[in-house]
N, C-alpha and C positions, 0 to 999 in steps of 0.2 A: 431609658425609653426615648425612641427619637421621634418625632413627629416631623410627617412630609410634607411640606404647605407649598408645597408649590405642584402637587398632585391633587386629582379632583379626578372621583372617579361618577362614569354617567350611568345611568340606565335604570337600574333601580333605585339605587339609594343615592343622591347625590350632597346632603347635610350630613357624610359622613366626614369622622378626622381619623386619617389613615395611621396606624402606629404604626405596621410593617407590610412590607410591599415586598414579597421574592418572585422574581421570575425567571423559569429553568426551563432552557432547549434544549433537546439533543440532539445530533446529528440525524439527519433525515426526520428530524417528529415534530407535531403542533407544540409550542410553548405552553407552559403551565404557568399558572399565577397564582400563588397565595396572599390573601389581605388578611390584615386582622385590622379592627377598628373601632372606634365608639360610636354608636348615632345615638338622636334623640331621642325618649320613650316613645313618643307620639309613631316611629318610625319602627322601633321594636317592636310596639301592637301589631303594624301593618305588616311585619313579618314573620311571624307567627299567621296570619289567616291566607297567606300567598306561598304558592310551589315557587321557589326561586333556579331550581332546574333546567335547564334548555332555556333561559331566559337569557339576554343577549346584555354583556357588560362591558363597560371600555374604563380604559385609566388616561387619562390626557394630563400633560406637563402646562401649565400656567404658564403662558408667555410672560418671560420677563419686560417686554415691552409693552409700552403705551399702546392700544388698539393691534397688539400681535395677537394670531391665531394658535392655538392650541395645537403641539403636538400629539398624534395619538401613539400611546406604548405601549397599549394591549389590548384588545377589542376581540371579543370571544365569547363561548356560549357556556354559562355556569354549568359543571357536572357534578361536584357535590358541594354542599354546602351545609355548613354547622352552625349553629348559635349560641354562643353561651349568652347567658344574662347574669353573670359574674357570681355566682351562686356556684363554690367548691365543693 
C-alpha cells in the first residue's frame, strides 16, 4: 500500500489519507479520477447524511517548498461515489 503525502485533496473531505489516486483521459474526453482513502469517523458520520454528487472536488500537490503554492491536479465535479466502511 502506498500512501500519497504530498496530495491533499479539498472540498469535501480534506483530513483524508489518500491510498490510491488514478487519473484517466482520453483523447478528446473530461479526466476521470478515482481515490480510495481513509478519513476520520467523525468524517464517515458526515458522509453518510450528505449527497456527495455534483459536489465540486480538487486534488492539489503539497509544495515542496517553504511558503510554495499548491499545485492543482484535478478539480471536478463528483459523479459517482461509493463508501465502504471496511465491512466485507
Amino acid at each position: 500500500m502506498q500512501i500519497y503525502h504530498t496530495l491533499k485533496m479539498t472540498g469535501l473531505f480534506e483530513p483524508v489519507i489518500l491510498e490510491d489516486v488514478q487519473i484517466k483521459q482520453k483523447y478528446n474526453d473530461h479526466a476521470v479520477i478515482h481515490i480510495e482513502g481513509i478519513a476520520p469517523p467523525e468524517l464517515v458520520d458526515q458522509c453518510m447524511l450528505k449527497k456527495l454528487e455534483e459536489k465540486l472536488i480538487c486534488l492539489e500537490s503539497k509544495s515542496q517548498e517553504k511558503g510554495g503554492n499548491p499545485e492543482v491536479i484535478f478539480c471536478g465535479i463528483i459523479l459517482k461515489a461509493e463508501r465502504n466502511y471496511g465491512l466485507q
